[in-house]
C-alpha positions in Angstrom: 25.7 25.3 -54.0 25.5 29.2 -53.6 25.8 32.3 -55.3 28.6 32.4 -57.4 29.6 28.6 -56.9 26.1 27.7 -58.3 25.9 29.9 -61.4 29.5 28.8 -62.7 28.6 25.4 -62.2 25.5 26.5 -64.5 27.6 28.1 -66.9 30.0 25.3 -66.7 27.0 23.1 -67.9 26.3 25.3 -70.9 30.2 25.8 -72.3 29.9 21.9 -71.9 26.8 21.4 -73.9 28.0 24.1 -76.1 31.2 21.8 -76.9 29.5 18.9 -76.9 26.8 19.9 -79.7 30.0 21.2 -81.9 31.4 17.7 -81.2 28.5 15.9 -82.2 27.9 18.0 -85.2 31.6 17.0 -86.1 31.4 13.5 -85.8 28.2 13.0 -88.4 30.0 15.3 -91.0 33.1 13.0 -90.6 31.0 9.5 -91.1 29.1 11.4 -93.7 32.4 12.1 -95.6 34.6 9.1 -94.7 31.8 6.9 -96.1 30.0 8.8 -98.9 28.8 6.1 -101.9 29.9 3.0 -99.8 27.3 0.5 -99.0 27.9 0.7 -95.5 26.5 4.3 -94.8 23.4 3.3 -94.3 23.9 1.5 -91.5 26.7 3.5 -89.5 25.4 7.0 -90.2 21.6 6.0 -89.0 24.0 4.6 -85.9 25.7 7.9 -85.1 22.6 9.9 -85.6 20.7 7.4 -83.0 23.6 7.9 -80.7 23.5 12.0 -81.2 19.8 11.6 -80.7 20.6 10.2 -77.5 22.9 12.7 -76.3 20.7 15.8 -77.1 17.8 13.7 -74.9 20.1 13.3 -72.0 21.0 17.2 -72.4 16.9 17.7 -72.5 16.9 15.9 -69.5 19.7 17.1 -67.6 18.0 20.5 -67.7 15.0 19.8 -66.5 16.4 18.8 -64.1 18.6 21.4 -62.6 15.5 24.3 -64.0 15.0 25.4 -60.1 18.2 25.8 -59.8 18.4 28.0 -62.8 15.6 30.0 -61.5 17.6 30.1 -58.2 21.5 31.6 -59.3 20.1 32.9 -62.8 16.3 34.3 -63.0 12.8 33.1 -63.4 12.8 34.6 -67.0 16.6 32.5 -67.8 14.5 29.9 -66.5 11.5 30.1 -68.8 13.9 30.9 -71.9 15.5 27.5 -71.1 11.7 26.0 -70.5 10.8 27.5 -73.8 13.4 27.0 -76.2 16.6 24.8 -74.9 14.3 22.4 -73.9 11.8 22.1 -76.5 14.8 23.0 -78.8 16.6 19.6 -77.7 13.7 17.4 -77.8 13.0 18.3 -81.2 17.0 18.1 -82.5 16.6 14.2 -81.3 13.5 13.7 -82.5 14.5 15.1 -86.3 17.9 13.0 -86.0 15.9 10.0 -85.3 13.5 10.6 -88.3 16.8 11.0 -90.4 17.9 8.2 -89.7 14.9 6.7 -90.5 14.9 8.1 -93.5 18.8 7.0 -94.3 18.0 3.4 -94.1 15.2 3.9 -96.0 16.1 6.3 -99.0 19.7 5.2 -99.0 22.2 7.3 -101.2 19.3 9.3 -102.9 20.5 12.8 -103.8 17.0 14.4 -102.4 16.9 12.7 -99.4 20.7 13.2 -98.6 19.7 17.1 -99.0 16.8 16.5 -96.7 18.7 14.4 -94.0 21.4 17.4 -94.7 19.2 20.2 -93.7 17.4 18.3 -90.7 20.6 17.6 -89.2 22.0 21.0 -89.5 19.0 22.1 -87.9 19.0 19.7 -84.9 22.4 20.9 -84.3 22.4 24.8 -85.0 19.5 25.4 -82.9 20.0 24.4 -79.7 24.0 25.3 -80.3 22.6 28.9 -81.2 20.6 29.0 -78.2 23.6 27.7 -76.1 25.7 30.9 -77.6 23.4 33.3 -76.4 23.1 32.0 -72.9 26.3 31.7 -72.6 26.8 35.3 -73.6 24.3 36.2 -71.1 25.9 34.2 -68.4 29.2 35.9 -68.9 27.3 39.1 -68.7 25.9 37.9 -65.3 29.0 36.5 -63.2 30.4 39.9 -64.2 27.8 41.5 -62.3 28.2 39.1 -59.8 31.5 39.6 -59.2 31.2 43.7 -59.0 28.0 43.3 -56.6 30.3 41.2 -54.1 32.9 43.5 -54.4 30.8 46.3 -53.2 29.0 44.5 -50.9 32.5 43.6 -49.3 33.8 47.3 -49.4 30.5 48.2 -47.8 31.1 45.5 -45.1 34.8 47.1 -44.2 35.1 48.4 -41.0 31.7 47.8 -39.2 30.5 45.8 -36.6 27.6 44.2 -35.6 27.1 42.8 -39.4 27.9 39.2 -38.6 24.9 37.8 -40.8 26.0 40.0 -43.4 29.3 38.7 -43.3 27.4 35.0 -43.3 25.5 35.8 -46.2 28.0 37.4 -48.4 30.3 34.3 -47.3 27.5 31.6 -48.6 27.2 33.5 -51.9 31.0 34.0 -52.5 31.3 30.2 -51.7 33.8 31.2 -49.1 31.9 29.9 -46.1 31.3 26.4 -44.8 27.6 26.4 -44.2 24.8 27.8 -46.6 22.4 30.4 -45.3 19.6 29.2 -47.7 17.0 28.0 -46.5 16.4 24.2 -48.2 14.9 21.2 -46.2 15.9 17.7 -47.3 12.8 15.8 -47.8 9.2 16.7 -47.1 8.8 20.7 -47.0 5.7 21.6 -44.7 4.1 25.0 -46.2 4.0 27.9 -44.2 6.5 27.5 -41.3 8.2 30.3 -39.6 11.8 29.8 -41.5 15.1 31.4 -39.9 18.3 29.8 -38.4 18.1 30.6 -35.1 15.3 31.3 -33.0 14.9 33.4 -29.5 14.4 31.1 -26.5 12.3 33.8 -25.2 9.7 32.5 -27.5 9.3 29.0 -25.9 8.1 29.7 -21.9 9.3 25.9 -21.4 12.9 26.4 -22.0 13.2 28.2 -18.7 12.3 25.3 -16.6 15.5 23.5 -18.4 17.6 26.2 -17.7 16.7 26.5 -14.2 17.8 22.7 -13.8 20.8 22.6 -15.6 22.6 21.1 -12.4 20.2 18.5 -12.6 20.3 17.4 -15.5 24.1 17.2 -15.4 24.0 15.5 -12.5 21.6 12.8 -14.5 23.8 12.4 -17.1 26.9 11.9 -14.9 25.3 9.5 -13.3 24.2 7.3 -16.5 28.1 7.7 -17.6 28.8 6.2 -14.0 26.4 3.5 -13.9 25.3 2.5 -17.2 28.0 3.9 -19.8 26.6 1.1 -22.1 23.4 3.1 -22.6 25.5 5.6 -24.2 26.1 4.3 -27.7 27.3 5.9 -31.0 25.1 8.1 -32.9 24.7 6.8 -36.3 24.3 9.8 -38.9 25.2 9.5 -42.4 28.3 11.3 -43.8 29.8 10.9 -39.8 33.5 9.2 -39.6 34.0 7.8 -36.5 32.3 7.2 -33.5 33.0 10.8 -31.8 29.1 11.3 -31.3 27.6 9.5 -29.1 23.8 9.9 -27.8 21.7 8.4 -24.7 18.0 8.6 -26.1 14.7 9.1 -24.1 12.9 9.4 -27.5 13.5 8.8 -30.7 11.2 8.5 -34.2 8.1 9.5 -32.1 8.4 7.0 -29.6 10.3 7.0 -25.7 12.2 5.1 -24.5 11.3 3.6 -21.1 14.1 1.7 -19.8 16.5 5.2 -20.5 13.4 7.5 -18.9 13.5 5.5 -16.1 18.0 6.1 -15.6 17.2 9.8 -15.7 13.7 10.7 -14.5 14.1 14.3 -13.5 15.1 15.3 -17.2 12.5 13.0 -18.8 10.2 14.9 -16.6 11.2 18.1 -17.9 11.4 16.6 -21.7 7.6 15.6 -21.1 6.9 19.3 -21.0 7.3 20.0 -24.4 4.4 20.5 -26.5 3.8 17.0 -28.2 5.9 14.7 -26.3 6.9 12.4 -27.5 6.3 13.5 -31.1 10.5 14.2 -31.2 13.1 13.3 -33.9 15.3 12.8 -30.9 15.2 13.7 -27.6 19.0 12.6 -25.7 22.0 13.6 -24.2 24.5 14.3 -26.8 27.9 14.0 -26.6 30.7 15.6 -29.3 34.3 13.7 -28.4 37.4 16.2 -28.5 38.2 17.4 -31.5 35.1 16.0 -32.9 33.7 17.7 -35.8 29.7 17.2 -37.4 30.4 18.6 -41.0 28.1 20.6 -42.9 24.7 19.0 -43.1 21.0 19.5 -43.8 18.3 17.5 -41.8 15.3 15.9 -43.3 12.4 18.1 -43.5 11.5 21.8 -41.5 8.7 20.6 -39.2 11.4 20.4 -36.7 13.6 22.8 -34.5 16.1 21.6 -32.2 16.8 22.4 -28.8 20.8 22.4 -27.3 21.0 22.7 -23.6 24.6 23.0 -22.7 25.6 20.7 -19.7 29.2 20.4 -20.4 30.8 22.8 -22.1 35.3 22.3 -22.2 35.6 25.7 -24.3 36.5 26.1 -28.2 33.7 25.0 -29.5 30.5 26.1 -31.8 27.3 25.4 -33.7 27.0 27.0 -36.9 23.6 27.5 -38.6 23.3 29.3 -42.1 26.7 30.6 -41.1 25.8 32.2 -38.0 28.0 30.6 -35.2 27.4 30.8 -31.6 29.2 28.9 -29.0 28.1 26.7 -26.5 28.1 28.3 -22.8 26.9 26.3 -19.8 23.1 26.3 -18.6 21.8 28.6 -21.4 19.2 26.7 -24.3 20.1 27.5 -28.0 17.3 26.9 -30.4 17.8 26.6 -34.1 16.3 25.3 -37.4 18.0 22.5 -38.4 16.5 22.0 -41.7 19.1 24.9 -42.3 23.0 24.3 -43.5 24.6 23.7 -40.2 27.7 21.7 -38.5 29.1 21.8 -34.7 33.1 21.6 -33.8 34.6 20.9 -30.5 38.0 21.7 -31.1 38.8 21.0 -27.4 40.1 17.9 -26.2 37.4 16.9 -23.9 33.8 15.7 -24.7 30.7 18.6 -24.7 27.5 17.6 -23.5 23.9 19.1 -24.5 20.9 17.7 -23.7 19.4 17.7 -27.2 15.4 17.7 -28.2 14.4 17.8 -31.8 10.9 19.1 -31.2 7.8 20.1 -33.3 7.6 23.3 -35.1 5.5 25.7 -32.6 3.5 27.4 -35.9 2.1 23.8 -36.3 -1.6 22.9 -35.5 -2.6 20.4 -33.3 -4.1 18.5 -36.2 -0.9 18.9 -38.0 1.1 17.4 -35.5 -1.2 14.4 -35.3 -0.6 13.9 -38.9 3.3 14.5 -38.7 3.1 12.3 -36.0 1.3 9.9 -37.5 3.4 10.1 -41.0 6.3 9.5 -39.2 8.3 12.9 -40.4 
């Protein structure tokens, strides 16, 4: 949820709350009037003000939940105005229509304390309902603004190259794109980490060594596929269809594998080499079926990168990261930040083959590690 996508679906939220207070405000003016003098007002109108009550503390709810992203598509002072007055606003509205309904079972048909209940529910209603009208006037104001900042942005973008993240980033906040270029972990968030999609291998003196040996390492993995296919078994990922992605593992969860180290021991050597072994998500051949397709996806928590090592690469194919996309080409690493929106296509009709390692953030400590490790991150 990006840009412009996530500040209508805000605003969406607020026409919706807007309609729904009118509605609700309807309704008790209707059992108020159908049954004025009858015996039976009592009990129905103390009903319908219990269930209005109700609504208006789901509503208070409902935003407090979704206040970050209000901060995040709107402003930190939108977000305070809703922390300040919508919310408190709401709470109180259900809290006064519980009292009168309190006070309609218990007064009854007096004149006074119909005025009284009168006023208290006018009140519960008009304020957050005024509140909602001015937001939403605001809001109107601001996708607006939105839409005449994209449209410059885009005319500004016209005719130049070299702008590709540009072109990522105004794609993620138009809602045009497939992957987000925000940067927002599932899970556990480690403070402090170097955060970006894609990272230079120049920075990590061990990915040289697993370039170097790229024939290798092939060679490895065509060997397991020759000899002991069976240790090649689907990758299970939520959200996958299929069983297009399949994985050998030499580690996994922070533990290896033996019995697959010992089918391939040249490139568990060379896996042992980076820093923490065997402190990995996973560390395993990879393979993407033709015409298999890993949609759109966050992984759990940042204390990760991941490593791709090309082995086998048919052509027509990419990784995107944060709407960056790069292709795969044979023998040269790719490392990027998979905490980060990302998917990978092979629109070939042959398999692709990385060696992939899901290894420890490099800005972590050594006593950081140990406790990541020993968490089980």
């Amino acid at each position: 949820m990006d840009g412009i996508n996530g500040f209508k679906r805000i605003f969406l939220f607020l026409v919706v709350q807007a309609v729904l207070l009118v509605a609700c405000g309807a309704y008790l003016a209707l059992v108020a009037l159908s049954q004025a003098g009858e015996a039976s007002l009592a009990l129905s109108g103390s009903a319908a003000l219990l269930l209005t009550a109700l609504i208006l503390f789901g509503l208070r709810f409902a935003w407090s939940i979704g206040a970050s992203g209000v901060e995040l598509f709107w402003g930190t002072s939108v977000k305070l105005h809703v922390e300040r007055l919508m919310q408190p606003a709401l709470t109180l509205g259900g809290l006064v229509l519980v009292a009168a309904a309190i006070l309609l079972v218990v007064a009854g048909d007096a004149s006074i304390a119909r005025l009284i209940e009168a006023a208290l529910i006018a009140g519960a209603i008009l304020a957050p309902l005024g509140i909602s009208a001015l937001l939403i006037i605001s809001a109107a104001r601001r996708l607006i603004a939105y839409r005449k900042g994209h449209q410059l942005m885009e005319a500004n973008l016209a005719g130049h190259h070299g702008l590709d993240r540009v072109a990522a980033s105004i794609a993620s906040e138009s809602g045009s794109g497939d992957t987000s270029v925000r940067p927002d972990p599932q899970g556990f968030t480690f403070a402090g980490l170097t955060s970006k999609p894609w990272h230079d291998t120049a920075d990590f003196p061990w990915v040289a060594a697993f370039e170097d040996a790229v024939d290798t390492i092939q060679a490895e993995f065509e060997e397991v596929m020759e000899r002991n296919s069976s240790a090649i078994t689907t990758y299970k990922y939520a959200g996958l269809e299929g069983n297009f992605w399949q994985s050998f593992q030499f580690a996994t969860r922070h533990r290896e594998i033996p019995e697959n180290i010992a089918l391939a021991p040249q490139t568990a050597a060379l896996i042992k080499t980076i820093p923490h072994y065997p402190a990995f998500r996973d560390a395993m051949f990879s393979v993407l079926g033709g015409g298999g397709v890993i949609k759109p996806h966050r992984d759990v928590s940042n204390v990760f990168l991941t490593m791709h090592l090309p082995l086998i690469v048919p052509g027509n194919g990419f990784m995107e990261v944060a709407g960056i996309k790069r292709e795969w080409k044979r023998g040269e690493a790719m490392i990027f930040d998979s905490s980060y929106h990302h998917q990978a296509q092979n629109n070939s009709g042959d398999p692709r083959v990385v060696l992939l390692v899901d290894f420890l953030h490099p800005d972590l400590t050594v006593d950081e590690a140990a406790w990541v490790t020993a968490s089980k991150l």
